[in-house]
mmCIF file of the N, C-alpha and C atoms, coordinates in Angstrom:
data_MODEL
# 
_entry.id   MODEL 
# 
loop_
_atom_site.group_PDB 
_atom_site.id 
_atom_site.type_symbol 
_atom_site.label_atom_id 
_atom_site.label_alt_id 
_atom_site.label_comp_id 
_atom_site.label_asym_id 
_atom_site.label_entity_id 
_atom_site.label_seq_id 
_atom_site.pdbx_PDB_ins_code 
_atom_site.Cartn_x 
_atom_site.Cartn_y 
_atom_site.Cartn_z 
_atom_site.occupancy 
_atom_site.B_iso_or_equiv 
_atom_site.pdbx_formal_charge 
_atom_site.auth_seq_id 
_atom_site.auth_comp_id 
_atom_site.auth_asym_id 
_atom_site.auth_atom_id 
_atom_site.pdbx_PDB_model_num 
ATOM 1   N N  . UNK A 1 1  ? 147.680 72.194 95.690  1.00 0.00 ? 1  UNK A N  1 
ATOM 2   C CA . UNK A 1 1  ? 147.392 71.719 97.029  1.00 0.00 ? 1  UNK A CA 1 
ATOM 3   C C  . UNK A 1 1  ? 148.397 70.620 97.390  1.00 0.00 ? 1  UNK A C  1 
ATOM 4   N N  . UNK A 1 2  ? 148.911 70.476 98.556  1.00 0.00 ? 2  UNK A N  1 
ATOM 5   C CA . UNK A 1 2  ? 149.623 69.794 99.212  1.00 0.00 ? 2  UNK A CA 1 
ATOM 6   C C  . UNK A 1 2  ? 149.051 68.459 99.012  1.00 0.00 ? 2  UNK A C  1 
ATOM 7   N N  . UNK A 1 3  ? 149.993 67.249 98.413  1.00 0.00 ? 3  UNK A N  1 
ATOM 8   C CA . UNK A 1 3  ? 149.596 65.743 98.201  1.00 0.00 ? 3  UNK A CA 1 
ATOM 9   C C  . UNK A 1 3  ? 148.977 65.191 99.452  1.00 0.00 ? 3  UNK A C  1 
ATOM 10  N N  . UNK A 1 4  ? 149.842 65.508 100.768 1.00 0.00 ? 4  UNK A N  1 
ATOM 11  C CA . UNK A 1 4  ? 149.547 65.014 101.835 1.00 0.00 ? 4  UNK A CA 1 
ATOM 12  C C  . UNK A 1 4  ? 147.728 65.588 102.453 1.00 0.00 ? 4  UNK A C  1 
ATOM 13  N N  . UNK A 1 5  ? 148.011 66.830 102.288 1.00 0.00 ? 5  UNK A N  1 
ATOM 14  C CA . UNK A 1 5  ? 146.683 67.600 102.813 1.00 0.00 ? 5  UNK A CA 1 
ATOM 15  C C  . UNK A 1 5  ? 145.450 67.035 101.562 1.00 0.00 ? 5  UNK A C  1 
ATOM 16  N N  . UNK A 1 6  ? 145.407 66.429 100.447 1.00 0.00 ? 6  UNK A N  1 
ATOM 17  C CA . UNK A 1 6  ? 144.562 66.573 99.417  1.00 0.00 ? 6  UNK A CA 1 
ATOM 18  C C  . UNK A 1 6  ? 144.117 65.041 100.026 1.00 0.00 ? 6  UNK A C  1 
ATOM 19  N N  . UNK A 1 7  ? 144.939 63.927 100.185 1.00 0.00 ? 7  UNK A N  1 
ATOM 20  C CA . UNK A 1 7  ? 145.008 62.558 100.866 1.00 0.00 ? 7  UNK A CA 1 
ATOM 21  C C  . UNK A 1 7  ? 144.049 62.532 101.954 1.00 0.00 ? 7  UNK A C  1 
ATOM 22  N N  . UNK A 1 8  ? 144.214 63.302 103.006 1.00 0.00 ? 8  UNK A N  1 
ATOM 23  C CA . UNK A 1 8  ? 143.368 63.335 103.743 1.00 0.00 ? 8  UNK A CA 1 
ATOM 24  C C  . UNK A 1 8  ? 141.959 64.052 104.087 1.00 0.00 ? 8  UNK A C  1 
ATOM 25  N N  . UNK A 1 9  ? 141.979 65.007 103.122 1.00 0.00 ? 9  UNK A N  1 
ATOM 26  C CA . UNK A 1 9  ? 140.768 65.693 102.808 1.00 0.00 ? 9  UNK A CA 1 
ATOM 27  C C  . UNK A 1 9  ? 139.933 64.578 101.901 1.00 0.00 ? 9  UNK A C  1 
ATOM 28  N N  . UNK A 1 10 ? 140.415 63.585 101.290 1.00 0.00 ? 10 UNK A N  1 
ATOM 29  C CA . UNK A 1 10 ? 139.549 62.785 100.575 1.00 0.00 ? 10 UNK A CA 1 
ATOM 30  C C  . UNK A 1 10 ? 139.601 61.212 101.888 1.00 0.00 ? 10 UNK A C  1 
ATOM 31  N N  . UNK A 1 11 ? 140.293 61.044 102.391 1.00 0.00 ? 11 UNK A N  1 
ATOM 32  C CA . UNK A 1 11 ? 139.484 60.498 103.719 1.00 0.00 ? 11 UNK A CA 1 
ATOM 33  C C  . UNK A 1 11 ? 138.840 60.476 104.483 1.00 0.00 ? 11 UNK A C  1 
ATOM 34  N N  . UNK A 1 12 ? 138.797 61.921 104.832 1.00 0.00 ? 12 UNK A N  1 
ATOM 35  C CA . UNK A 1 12 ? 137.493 62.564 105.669 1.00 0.00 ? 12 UNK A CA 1 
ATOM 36  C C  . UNK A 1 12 ? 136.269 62.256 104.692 1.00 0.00 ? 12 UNK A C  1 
ATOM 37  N N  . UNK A 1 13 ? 136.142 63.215 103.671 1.00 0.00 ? 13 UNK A N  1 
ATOM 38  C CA . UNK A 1 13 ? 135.176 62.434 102.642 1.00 0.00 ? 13 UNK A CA 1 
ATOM 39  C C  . UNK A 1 13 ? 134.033 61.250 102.763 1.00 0.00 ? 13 UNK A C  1 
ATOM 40  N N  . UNK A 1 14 ? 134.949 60.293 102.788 1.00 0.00 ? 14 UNK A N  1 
ATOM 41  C CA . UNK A 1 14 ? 134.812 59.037 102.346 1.00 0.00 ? 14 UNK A CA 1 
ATOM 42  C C  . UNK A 1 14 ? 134.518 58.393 103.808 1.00 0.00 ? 14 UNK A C  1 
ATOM 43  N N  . UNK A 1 15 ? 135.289 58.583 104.551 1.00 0.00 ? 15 UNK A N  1 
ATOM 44  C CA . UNK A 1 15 ? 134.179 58.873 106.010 1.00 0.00 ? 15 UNK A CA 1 
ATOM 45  C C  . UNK A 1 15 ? 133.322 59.170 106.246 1.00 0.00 ? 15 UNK A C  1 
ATOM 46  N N  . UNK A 1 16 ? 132.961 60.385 106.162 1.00 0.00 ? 16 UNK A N  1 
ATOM 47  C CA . UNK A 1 16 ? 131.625 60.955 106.320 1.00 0.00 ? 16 UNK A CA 1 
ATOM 48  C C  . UNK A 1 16 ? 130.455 60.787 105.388 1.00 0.00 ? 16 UNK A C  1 
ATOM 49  N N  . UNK A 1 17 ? 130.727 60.016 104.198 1.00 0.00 ? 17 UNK A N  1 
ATOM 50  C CA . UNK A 1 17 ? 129.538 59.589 103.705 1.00 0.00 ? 17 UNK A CA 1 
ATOM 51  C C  . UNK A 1 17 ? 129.270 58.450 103.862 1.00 0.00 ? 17 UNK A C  1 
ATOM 52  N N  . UNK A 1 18 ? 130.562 57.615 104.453 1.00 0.00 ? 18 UNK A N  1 
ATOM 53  C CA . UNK A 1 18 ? 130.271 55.355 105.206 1.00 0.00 ? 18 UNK A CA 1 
ATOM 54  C C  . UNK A 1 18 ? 129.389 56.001 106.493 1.00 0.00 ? 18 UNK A C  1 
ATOM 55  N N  . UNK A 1 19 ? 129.422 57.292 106.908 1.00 0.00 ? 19 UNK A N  1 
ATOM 56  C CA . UNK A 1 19 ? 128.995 57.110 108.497 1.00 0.00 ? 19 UNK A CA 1 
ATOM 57  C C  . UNK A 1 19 ? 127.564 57.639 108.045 1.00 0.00 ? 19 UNK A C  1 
ATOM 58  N N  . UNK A 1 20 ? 127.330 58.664 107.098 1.00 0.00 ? 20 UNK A N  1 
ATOM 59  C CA . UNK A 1 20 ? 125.632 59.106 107.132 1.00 0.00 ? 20 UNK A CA 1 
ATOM 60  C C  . UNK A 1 20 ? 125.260 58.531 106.205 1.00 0.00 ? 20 UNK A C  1 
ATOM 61  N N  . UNK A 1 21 ? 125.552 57.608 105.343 1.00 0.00 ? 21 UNK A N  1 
ATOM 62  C CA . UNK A 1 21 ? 124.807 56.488 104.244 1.00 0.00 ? 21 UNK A CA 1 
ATOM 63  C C  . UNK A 1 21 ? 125.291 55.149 104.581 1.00 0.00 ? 21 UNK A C  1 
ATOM 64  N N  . UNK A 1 22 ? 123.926 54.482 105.177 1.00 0.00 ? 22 UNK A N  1 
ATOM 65  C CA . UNK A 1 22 ? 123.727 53.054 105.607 1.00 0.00 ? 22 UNK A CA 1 
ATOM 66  C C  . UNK A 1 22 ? 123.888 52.108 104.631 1.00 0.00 ? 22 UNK A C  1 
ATOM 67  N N  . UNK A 1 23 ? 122.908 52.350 103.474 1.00 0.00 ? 23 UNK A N  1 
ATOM 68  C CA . UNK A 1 23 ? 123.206 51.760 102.117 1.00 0.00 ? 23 UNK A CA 1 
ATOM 69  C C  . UNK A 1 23 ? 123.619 52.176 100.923 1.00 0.00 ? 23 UNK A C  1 
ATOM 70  N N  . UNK A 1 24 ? 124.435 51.514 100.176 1.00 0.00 ? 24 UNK A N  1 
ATOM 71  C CA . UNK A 1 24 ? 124.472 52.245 99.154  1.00 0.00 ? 24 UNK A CA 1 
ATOM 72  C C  . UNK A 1 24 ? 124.884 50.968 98.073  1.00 0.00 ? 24 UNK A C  1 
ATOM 73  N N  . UNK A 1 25 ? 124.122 51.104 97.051  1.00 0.00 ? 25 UNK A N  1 
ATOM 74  C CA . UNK A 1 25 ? 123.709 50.312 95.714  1.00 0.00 ? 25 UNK A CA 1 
ATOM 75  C C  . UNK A 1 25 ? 124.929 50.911 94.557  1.00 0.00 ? 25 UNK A C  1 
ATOM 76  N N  . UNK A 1 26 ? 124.730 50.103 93.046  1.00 0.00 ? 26 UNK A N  1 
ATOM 77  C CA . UNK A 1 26 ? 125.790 50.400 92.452  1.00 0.00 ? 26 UNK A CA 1 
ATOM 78  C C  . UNK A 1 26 ? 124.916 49.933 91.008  1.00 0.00 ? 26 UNK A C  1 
ATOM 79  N N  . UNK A 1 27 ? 125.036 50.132 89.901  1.00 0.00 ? 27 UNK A N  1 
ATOM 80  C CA . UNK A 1 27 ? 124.211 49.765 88.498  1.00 0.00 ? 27 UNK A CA 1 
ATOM 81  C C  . UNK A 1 27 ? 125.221 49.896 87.821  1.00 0.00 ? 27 UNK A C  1 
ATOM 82  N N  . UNK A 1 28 ? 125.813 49.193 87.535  1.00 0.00 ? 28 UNK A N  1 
ATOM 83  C CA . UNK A 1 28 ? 126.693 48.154 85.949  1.00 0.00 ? 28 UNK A CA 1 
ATOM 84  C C  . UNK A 1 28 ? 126.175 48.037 84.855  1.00 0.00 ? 28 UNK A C  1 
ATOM 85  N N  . UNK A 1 29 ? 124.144 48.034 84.756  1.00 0.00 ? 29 UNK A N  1 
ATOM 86  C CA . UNK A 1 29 ? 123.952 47.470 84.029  1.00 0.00 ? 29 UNK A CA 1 
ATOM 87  C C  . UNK A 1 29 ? 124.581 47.973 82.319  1.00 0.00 ? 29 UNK A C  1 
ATOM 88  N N  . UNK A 1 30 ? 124.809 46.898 81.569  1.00 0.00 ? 30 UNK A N  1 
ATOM 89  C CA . UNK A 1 30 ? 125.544 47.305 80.163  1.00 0.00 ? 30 UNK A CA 1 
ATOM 90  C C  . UNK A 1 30 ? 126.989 48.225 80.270  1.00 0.00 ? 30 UNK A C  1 
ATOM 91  N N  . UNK A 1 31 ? 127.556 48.050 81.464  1.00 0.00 ? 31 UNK A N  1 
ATOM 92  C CA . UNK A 1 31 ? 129.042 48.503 80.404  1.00 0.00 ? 31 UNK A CA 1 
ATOM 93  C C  . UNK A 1 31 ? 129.288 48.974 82.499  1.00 0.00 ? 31 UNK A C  1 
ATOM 94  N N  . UNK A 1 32 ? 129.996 49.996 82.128  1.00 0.00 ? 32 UNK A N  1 
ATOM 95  C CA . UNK A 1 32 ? 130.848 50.681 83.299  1.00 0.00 ? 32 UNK A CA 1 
ATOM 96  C C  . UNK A 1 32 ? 129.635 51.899 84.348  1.00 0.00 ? 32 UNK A C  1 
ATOM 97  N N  . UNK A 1 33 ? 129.860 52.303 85.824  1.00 0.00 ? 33 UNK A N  1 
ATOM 98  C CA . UNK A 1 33 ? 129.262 52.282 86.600  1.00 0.00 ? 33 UNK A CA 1 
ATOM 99  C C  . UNK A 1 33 ? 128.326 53.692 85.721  1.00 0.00 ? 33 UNK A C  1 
ATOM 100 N N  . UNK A 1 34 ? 126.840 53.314 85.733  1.00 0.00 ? 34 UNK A N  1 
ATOM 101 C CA . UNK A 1 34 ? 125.849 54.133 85.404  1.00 0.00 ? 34 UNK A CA 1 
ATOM 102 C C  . UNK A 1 34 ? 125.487 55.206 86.345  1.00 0.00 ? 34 UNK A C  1 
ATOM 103 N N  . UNK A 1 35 ? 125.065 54.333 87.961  1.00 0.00 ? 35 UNK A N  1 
ATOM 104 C CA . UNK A 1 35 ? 124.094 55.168 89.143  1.00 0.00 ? 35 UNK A CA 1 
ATOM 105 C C  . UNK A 1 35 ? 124.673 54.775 90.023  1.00 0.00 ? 35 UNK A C  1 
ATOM 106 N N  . UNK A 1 36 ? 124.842 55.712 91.233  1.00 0.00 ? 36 UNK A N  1 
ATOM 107 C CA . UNK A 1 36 ? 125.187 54.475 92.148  1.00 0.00 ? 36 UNK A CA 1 
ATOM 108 C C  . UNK A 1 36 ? 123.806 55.638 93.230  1.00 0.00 ? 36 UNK A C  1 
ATOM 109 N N  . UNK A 1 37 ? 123.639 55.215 94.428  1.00 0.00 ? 37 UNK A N  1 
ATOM 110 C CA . UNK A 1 37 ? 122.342 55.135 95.331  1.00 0.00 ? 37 UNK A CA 1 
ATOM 111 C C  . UNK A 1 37 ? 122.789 55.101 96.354  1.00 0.00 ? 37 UNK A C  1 
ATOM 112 N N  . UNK A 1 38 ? 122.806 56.263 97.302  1.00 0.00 ? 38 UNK A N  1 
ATOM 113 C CA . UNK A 1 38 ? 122.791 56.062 98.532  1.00 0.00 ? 38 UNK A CA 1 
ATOM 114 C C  . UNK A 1 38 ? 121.566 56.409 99.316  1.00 0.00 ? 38 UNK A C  1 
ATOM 115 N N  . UNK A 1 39 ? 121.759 55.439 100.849 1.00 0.00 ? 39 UNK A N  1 
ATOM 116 C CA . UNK A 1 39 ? 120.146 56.007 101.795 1.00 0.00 ? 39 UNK A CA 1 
ATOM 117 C C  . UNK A 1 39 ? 120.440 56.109 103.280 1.00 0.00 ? 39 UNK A C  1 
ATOM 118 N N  . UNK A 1 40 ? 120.220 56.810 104.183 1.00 0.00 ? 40 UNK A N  1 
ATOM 119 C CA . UNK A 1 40 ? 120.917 56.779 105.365 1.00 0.00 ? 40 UNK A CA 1 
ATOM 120 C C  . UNK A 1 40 ? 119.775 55.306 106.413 1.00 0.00 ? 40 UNK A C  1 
ATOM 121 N N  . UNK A 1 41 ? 118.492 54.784 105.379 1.00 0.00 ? 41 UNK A N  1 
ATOM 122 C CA . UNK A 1 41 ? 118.213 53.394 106.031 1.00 0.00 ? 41 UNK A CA 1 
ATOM 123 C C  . UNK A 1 41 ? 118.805 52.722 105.966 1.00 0.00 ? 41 UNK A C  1 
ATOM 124 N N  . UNK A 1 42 ? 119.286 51.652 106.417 1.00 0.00 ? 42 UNK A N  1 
ATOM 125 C CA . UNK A 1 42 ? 120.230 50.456 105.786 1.00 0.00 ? 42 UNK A CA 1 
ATOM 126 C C  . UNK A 1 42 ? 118.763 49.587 105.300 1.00 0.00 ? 42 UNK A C  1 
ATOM 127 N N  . UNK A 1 43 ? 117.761 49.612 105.900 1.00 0.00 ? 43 UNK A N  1 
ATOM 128 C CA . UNK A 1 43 ? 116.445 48.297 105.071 1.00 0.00 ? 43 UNK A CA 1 
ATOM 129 C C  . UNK A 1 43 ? 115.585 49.547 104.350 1.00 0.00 ? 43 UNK A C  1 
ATOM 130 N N  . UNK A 1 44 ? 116.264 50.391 103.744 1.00 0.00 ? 44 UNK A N  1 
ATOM 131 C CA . UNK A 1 44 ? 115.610 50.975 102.511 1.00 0.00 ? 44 UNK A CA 1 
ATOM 132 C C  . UNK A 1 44 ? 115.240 50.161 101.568 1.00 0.00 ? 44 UNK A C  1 
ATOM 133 N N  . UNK A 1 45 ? 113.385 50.285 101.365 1.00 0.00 ? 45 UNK A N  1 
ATOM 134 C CA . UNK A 1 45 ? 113.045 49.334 99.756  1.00 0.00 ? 45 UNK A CA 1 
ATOM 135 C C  . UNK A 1 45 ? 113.482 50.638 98.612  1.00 0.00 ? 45 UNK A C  1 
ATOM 136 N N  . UNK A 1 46 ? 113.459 50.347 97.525  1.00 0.00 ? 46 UNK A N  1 
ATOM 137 C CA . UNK A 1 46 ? 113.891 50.469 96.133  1.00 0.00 ? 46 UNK A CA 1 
ATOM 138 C C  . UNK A 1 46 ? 113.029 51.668 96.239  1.00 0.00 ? 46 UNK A C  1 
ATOM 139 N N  . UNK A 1 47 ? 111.366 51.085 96.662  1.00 0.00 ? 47 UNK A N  1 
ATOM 140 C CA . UNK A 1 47 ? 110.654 52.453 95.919  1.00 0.00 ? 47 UNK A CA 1 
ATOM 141 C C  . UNK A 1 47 ? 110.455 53.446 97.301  1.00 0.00 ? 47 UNK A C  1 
ATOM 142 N N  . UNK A 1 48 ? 111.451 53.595 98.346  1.00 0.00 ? 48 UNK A N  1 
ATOM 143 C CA . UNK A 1 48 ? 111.451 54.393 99.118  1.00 0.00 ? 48 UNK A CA 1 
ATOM 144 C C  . UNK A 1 48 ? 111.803 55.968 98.345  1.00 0.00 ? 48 UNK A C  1 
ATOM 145 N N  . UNK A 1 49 ? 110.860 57.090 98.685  1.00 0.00 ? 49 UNK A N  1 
ATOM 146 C CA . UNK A 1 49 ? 111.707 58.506 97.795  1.00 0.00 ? 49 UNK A CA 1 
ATOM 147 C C  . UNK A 1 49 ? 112.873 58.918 98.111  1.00 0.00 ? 49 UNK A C  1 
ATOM 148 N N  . UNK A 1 50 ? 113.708 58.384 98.918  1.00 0.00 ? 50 UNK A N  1 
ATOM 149 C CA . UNK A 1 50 ? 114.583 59.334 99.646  1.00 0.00 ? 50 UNK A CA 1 
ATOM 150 C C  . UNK A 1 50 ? 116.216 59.108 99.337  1.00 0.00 ? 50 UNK A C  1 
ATOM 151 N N  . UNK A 1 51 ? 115.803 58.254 98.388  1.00 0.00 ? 51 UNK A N  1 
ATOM 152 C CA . UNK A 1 51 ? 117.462 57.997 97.767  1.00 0.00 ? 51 UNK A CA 1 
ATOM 153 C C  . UNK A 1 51 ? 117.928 59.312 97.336  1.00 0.00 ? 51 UNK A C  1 
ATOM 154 N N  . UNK A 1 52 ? 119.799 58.914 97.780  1.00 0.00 ? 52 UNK A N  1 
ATOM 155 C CA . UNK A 1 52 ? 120.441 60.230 96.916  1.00 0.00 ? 52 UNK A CA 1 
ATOM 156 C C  . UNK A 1 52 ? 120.540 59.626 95.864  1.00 0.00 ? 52 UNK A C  1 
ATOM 157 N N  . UNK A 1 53 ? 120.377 60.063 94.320  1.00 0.00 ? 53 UNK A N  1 
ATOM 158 C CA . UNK A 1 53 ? 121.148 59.205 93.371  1.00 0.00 ? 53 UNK A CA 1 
ATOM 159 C C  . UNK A 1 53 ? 121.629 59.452 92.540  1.00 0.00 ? 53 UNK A C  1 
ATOM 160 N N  . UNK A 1 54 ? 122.882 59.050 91.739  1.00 0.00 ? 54 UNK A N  1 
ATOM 161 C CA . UNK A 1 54 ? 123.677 59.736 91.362  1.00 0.00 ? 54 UNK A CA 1 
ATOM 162 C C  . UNK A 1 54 ? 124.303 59.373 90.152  1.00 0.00 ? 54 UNK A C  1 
ATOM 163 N N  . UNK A 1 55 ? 123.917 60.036 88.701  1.00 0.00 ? 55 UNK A N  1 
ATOM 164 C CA . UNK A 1 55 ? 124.108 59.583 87.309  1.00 0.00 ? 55 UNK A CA 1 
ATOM 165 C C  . UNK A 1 55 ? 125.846 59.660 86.897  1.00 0.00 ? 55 UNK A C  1 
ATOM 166 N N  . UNK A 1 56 ? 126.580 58.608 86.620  1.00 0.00 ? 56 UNK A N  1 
ATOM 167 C CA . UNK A 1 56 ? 127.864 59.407 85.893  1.00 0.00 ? 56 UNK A CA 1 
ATOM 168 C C  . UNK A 1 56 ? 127.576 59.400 84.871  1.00 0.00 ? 56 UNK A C  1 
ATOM 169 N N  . UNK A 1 57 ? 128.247 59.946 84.085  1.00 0.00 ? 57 UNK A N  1 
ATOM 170 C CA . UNK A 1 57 ? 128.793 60.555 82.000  1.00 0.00 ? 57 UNK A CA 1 
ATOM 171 C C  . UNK A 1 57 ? 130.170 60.009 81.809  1.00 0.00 ? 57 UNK A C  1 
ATOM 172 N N  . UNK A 1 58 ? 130.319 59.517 80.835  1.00 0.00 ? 58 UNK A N  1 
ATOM 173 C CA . UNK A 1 58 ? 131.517 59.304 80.196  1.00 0.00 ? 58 UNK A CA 1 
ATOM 174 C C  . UNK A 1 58 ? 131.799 59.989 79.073  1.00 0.00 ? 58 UNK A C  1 
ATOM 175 N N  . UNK A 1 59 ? 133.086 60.424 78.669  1.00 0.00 ? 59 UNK A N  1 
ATOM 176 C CA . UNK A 1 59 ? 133.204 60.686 77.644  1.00 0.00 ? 59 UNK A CA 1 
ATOM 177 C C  . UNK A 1 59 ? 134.717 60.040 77.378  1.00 0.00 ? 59 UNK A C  1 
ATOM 178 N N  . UNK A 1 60 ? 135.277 59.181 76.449  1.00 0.00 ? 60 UNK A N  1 
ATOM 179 C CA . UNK A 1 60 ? 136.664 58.346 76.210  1.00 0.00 ? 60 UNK A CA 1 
ATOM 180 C C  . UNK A 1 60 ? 136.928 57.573 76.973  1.00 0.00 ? 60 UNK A C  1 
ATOM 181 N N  . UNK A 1 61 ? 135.665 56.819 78.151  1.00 0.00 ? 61 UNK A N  1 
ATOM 182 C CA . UNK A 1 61 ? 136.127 56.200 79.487  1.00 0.00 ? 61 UNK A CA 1 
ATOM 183 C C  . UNK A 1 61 ? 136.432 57.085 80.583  1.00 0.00 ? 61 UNK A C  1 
ATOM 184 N N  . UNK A 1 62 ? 136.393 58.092 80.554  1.00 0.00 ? 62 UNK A N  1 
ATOM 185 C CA . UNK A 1 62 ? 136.534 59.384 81.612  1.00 0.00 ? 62 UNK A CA 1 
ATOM 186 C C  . UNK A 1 62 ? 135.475 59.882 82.252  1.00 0.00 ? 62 UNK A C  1 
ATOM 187 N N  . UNK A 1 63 ? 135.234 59.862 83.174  1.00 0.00 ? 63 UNK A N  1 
ATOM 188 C CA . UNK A 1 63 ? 134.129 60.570 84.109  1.00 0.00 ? 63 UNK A CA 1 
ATOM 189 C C  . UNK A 1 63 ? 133.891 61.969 83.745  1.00 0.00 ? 63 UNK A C  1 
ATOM 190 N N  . UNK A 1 64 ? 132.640 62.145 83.337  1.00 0.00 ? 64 UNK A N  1 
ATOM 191 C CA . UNK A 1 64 ? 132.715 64.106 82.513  1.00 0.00 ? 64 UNK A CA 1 
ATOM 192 C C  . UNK A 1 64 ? 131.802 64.617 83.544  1.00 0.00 ? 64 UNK A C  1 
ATOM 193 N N  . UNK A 1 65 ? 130.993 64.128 83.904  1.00 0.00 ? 65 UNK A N  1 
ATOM 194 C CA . UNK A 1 65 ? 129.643 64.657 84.693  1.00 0.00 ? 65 UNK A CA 1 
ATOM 195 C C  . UNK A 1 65 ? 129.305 63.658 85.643  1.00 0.00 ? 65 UNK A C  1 
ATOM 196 N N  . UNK A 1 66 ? 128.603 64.219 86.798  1.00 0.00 ? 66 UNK A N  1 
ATOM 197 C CA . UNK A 1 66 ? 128.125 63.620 87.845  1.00 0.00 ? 66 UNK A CA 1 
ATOM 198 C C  . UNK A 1 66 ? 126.903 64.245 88.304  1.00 0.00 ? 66 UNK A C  1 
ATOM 199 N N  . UNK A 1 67 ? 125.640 63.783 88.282  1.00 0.00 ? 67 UNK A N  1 
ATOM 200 C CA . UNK A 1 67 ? 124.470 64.389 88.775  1.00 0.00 ? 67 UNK A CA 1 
ATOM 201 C C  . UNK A 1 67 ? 123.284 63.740 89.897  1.00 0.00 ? 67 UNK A C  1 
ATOM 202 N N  . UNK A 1 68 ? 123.468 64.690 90.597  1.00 0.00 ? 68 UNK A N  1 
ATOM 203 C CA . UNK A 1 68 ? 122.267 64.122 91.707  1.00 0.00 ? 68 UNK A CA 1 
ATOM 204 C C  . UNK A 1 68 ? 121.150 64.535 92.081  1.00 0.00 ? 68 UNK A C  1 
ATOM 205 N N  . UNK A 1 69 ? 120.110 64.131 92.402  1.00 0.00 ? 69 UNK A N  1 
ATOM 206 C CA . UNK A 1 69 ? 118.632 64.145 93.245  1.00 0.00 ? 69 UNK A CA 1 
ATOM 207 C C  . UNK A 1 69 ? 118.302 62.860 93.748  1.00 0.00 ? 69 UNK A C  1 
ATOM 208 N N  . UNK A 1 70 ? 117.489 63.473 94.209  1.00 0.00 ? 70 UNK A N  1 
ATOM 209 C CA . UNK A 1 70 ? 117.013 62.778 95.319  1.00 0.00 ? 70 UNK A CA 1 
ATOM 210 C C  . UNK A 1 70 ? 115.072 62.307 94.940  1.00 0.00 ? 70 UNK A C  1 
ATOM 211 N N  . UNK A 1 71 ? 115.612 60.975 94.870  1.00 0.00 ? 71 UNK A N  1 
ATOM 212 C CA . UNK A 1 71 ? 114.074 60.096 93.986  1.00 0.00 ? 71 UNK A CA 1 
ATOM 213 C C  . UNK A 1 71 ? 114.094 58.523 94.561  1.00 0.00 ? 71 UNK A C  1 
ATOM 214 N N  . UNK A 1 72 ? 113.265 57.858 93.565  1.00 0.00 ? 72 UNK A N  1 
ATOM 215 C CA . UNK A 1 72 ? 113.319 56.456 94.076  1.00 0.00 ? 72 UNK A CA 1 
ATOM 216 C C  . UNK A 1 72 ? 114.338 55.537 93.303  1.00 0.00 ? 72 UNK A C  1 
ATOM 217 N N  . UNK A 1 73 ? 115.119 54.814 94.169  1.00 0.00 ? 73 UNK A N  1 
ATOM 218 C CA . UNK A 1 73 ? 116.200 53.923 93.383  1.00 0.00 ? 73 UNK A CA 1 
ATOM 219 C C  . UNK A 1 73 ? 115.557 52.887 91.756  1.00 0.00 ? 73 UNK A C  1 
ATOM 220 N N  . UNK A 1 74 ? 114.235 53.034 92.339  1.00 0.00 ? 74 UNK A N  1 
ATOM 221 C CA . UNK A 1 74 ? 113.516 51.989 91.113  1.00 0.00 ? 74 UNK A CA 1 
ATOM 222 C C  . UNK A 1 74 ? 113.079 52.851 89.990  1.00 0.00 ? 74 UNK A C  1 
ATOM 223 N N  . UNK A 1 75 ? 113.553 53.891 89.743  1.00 0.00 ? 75 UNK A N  1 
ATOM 224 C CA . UNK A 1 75 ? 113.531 54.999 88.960  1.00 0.00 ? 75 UNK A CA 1 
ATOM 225 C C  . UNK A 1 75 ? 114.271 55.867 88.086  1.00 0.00 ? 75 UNK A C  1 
ATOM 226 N N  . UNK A 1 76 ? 115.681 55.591 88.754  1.00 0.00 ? 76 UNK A N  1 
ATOM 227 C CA . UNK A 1 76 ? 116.615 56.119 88.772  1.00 0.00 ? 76 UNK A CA 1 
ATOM 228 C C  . UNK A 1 76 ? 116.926 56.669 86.776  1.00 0.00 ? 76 UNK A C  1 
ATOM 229 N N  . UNK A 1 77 ? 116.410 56.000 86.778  1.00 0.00 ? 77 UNK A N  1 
ATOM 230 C CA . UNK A 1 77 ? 116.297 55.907 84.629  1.00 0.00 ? 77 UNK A CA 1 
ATOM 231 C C  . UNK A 1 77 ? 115.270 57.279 84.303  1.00 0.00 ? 77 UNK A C  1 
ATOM 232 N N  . UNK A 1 78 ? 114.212 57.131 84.837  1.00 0.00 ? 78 UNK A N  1 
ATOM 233 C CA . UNK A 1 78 ? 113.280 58.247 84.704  1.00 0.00 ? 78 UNK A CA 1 
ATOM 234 C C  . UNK A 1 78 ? 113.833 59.442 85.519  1.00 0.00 ? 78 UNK A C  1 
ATOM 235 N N  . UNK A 1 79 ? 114.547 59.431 86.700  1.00 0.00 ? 79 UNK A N  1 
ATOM 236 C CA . UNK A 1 79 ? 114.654 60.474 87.520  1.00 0.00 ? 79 UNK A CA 1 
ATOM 237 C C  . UNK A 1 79 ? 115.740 61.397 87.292  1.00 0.00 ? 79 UNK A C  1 
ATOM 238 N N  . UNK A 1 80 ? 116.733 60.162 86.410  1.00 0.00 ? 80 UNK A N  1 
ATOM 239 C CA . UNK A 1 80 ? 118.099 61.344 85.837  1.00 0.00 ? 80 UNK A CA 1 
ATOM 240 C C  . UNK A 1 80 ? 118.199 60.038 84.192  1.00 0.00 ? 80 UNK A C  1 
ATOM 241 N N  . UNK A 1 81 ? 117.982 61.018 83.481  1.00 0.00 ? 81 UNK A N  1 
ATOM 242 C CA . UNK A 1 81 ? 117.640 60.144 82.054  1.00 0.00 ? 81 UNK A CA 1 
ATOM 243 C C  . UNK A 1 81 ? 119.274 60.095 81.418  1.00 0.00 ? 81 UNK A C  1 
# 
């Protein structure tokens, strides 16, 4: 794929998920990014169900896997283990 065309296909992206997710959270806890949480409320509470949320995997420091549903941010441990 074209550098230029791949550039802007990941701007659009990244657009369109600042414009339909109001908030979005991030979990560090112990080491490098675990979950991160998006909600199209911006005064979404924690135990609202309607978070997207979204587990990474590492494997050598490398991103291997990425998984999502849709649960409560105060959960996120139980909802993608």
């Amino acid at each position: 794929m074209n550098e230029a065309l791949l550039a802007s296909y990941k701007a659009r992206i990244m657009l369109i998920e600042t414009d339909v997710y109001s908030l979005i959270k991030y979990d560090y806890t112990g080491g490098p990014l675990k979950y991160t949480g998006r909600h199209t409320d911006p005064d979404a509470a924690d135990t609202d169900p309607n978070w997207r949320v979204t587990k990474h995997t590492y494997s050598g420091g490398n991103w291997t896997v990425l998984k999502t549903k849709t649960g409560r941010w105060d959960q996120k441990a139980t909802l993608l283990p």
